[in-house]
C-alpha positions in Angstrom: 0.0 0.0 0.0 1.1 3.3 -1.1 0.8 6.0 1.0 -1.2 9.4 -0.2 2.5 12.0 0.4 0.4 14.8 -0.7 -2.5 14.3 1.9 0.1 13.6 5.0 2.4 16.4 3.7 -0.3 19.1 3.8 -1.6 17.5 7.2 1.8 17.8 8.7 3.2 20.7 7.0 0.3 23.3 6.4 1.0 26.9 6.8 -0.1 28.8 9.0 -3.8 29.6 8.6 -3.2 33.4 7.5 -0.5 32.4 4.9 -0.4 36.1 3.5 1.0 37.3 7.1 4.0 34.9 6.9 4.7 35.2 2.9 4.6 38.8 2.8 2.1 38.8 -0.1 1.3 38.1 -3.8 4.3 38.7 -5.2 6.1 36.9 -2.7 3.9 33.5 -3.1 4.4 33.4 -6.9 8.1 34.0 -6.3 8.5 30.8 -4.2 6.2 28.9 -6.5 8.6 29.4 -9.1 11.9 29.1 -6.8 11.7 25.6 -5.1 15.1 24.4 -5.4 14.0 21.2 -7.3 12.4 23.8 -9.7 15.1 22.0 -12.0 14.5 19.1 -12.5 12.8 17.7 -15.6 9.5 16.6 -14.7 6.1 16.0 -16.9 3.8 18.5 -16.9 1.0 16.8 -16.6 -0.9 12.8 -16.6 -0.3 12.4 -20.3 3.4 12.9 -20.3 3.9 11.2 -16.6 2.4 8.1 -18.5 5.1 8.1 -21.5 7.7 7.8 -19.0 9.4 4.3 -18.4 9.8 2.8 -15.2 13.0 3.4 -14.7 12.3 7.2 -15.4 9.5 7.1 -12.7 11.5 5.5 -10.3 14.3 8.4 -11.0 12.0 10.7 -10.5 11.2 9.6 -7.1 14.0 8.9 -6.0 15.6 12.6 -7.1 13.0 14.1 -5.2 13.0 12.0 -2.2 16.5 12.6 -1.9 16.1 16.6 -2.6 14.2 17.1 0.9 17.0 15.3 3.3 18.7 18.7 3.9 15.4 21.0 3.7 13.3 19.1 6.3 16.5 18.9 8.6 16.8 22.9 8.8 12.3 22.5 9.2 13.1 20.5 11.9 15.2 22.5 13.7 14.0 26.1 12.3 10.6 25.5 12.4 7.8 26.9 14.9 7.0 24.7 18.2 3.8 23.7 16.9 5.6 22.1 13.6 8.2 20.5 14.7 7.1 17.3 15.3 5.0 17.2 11.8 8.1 18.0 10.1 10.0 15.0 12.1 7.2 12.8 11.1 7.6 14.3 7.7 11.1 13.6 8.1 10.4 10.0 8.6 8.2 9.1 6.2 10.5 10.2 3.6 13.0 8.1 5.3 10.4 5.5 4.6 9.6 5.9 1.0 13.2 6.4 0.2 13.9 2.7 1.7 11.0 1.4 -0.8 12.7 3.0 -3.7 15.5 1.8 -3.4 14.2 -2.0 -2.4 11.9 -1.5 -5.4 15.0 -0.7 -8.0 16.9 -3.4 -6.6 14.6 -5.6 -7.1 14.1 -4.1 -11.3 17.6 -4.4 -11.3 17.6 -0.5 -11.5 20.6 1.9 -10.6 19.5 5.1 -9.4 21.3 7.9 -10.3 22.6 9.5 -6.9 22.5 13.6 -8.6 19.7 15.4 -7.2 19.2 19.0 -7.1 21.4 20.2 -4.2 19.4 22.5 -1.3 21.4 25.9 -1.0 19.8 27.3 2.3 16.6 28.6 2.8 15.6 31.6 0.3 17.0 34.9 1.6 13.6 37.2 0.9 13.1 40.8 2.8 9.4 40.9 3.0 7.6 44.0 4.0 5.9 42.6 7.3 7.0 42.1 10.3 6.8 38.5 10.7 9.1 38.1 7.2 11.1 35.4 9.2 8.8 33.0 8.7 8.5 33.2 5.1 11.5 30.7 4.3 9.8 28.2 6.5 6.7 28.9 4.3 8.5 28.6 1.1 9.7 25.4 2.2 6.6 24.1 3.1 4.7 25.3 -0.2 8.1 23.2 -2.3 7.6 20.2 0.2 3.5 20.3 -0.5 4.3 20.4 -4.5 7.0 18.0 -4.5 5.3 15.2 -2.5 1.9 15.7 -4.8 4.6 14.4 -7.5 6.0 11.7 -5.6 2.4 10.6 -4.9 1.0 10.5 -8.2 4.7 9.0 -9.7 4.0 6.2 -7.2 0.0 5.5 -7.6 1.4 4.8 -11.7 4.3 2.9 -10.6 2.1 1.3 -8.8 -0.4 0.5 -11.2 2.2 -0.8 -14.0 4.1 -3.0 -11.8 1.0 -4.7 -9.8 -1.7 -4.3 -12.6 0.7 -3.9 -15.9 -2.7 -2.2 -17.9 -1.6 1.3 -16.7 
């Protein structure tokens, strides 16, 4: 069983309920849409082309985003507020979690996984005009994690599909 990243991510790492205190507006939430630091990586842009990829290039995929997160969700953990902390641990574990599937998974395919994934350079460095402007790389991180783990989720549901069902 496969479990829903997307839903437990946004459980665990929601923003705060008044997102535009913490993100310092508009402009400032399109900038980190557009600025997550696996931004590079080639990924579909939508079902269609997600389904033309191989298995070996969904379980890249995965993996390369799974591995992005390590250092991110270690600075969460420790730069986080309080009252996330321990969502972000638990966040912390489950990718521990899926990571050890991956890799089981291409072992078992007889897969190497590439070991390059985009490299995490410290949280965004953004002088927002509120007060509370602090928070905002712990809110772009969160809003990166959020997007990311909607990928990993959907990669795995058609991973899954192919390799249990093979009419995917």
């Amino acid at each position: 069983m496969i479990p829903r990243t997307h839903v437990q991510s946004r459980e665990r790492c929601e923003p705060p309920k008044r997102d535009h205190q913490y993100s310092g507006g508009r402009k400032l939430i399109i900038k980190a849409m557009n600025n997550c630091h696996t931004s590079t990586l080639n990924t579909p842009e939508d079902k269609e082309q997600t389904l033309q990829l191989q298995h070996e290039d969904l379980l890249s995929l995965i993996n390369k985003l799974l591995r992005s997160w390590s250092e991110p969700l270690q600075y969460l953990s420790m730069g986080a507020p309080n009252n996330l902390v321990q969502k972000v641990k638990e966040a912390e574990e489950h990718t521990r979690i899926l990571q050890g599937g991956i890799d089981r998974i291409s072992g078992r395919m007889l897969t190497d996984l590439e070991d390059i994934y985009p490299e995490w350079f410290g949280p965004v460095d953004v002088t927002a005009p509120q007060g509370d402007s602090y928070m905002f790389p712990v809110y772009h991180l969160l809003h990166c994690f959020r997007r990311d783990s909607h990928k990993i989720d959907s990669y795995l549901k058609i991973l899954r599909c192919r390799l249990i069902h093979a009419n995917c």
